[in-house]
Steps between C-alpha positions, in 0.01 A plus 500: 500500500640853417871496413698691708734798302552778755680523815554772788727388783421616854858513676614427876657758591816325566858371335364111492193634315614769295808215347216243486283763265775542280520142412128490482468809272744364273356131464187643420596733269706271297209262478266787312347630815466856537522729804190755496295684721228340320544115630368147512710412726597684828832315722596592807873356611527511850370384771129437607452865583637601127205293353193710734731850394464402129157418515405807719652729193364309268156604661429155541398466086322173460590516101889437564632203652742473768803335581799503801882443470613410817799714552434520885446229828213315534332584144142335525348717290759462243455256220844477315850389716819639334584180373247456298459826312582355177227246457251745651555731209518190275166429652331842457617496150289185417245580709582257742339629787168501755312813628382498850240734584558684854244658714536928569405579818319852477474703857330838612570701809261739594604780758288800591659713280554285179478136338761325343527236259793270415612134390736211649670185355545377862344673786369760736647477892290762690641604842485801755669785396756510766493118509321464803211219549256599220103413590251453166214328399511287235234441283453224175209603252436790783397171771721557793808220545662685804596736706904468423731621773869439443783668292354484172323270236679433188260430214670336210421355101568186400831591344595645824405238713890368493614872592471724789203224567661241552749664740174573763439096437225563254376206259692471160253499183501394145461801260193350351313586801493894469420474838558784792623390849476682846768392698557619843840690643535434885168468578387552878281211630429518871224524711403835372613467171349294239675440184580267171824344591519334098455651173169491291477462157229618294403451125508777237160657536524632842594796637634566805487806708691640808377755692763682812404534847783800406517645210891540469629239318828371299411313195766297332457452130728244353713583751457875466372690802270745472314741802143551525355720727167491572406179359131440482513119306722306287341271240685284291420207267636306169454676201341445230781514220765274531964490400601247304827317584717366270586121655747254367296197345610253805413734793358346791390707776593166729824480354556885578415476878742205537804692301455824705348403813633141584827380334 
């Protein structure tokens, strides 16, 4: 296992997190680890939406490893508590530590005008423009799974299953998987409507592509909205390359879900 000698810290923009990166920066430092643009080890301290911004700059580099101070609520993407920064650097230091390997999910939009290429951590939610009841066709391996007519479909990783997922009452899944889920938002099922009323999950080497009755679309990216006019298709799937996340050696992914979700 490579030792780890170079640090960047990606910063919440906020007191807690800017007085948390202090301490951090400091530890560090006085344990031999220097702060460089040129890293082997990326930490975001914040909350869960610090750890996709840090990897998003980062351009999603699957040579670094990643790691989250929760500085922020919830935190389940976030690795290290503030109580325990000390033996996490003690741990880093020894090489003390596991790498879990996290699936990319890699998405192209294709409007009349233009394509578009661009990566998630957690998910794509694809909705109508002006967020009215969005019609499209949803195909797996180009076989047709539906004819979707509701407010959107949210199609999240792995990671993100326990994110914006979950919220829409999607299925939670390990990280192992590197799976991609389609999970419905207010789906209409009537009479003359016919649609999925539970998520589906698929394994890594499919692709999935959504094509609009209407081409006007709002495309949320990690929780970034984006408009596409015009839309033709949207195809998404796992990619091939991988992150690596830097996990304490006694994570459990069980253990995780009852901390955050349960107690």
């Amino acid at each position: 296992m490579k030792s780890i000698k170079t640090f960047k810290l990606f910063i919440n923009d906020n007191q807690k997190s800017l007085d948390v990166s202090k301490i951090v920066r400091k530890k560090l430092q006085d344990n031999g680890f220097v702060e460089s643009e040129e890293y082997d080890l990326a930490i975001a301290i914040g909350g869960d939406g610090s750890f996709l911004r840090m990897v998003k700059r980062a351009n999603f580099n699957s040579e670094v490893l990643y790691v989250g101070i929760n500085a922020g609520t919830l935190g389940f993407a976030q690795e290290v508590n503030l109580s325990n920064i000390d033996e996490f650097i003690q741990n880093i230091k020894e090489n003390k530590y596991r790498v879990e390997m996290v699936g990319i999910q890699k998405t192209k939009v294709v409007t009349k005008n233009e394509t578009s290429i661009f990566y998630s951590l957690n998910e794509i939610a694809i909705r109508d423009k002006e967020l009215n009841t969005v019609v499209l066709n949803i195909l797996i391996d180009d076989v047709e799974l539906e004819e979707y007519h509701g407010d959107g479909i949210l199609i999240a990783t792995s990671f993100g299953s326990t994110a914006y997922n979950l919220s829409f009452g999607g299925s939670i899944i390990y990280n192992d998987f590197h799976t991609l889920q389609i999970t419905p938002i207010a789906p209409l099922n009537n009479k003359a409507y016919r649609s999925l009323l539970n998520s589906l999950v698929l394994p890594e080497d499919k692709t999935i592509k959504v094509i609009p009755r209407l081409g006007n679309l709002l495309i949320a990216v990690d929780g970034e909205n984006k408009i596409y006019d015009n839309v033709s298709y949207i195809e998404t799937s796992v990619e091939d390359k991988k992150i690596k996340c830097l996990r304490n050696l006694d994570y459990n992914f069980s253990k995780k879900i009852n901390e955050k979700f349960l107690k």
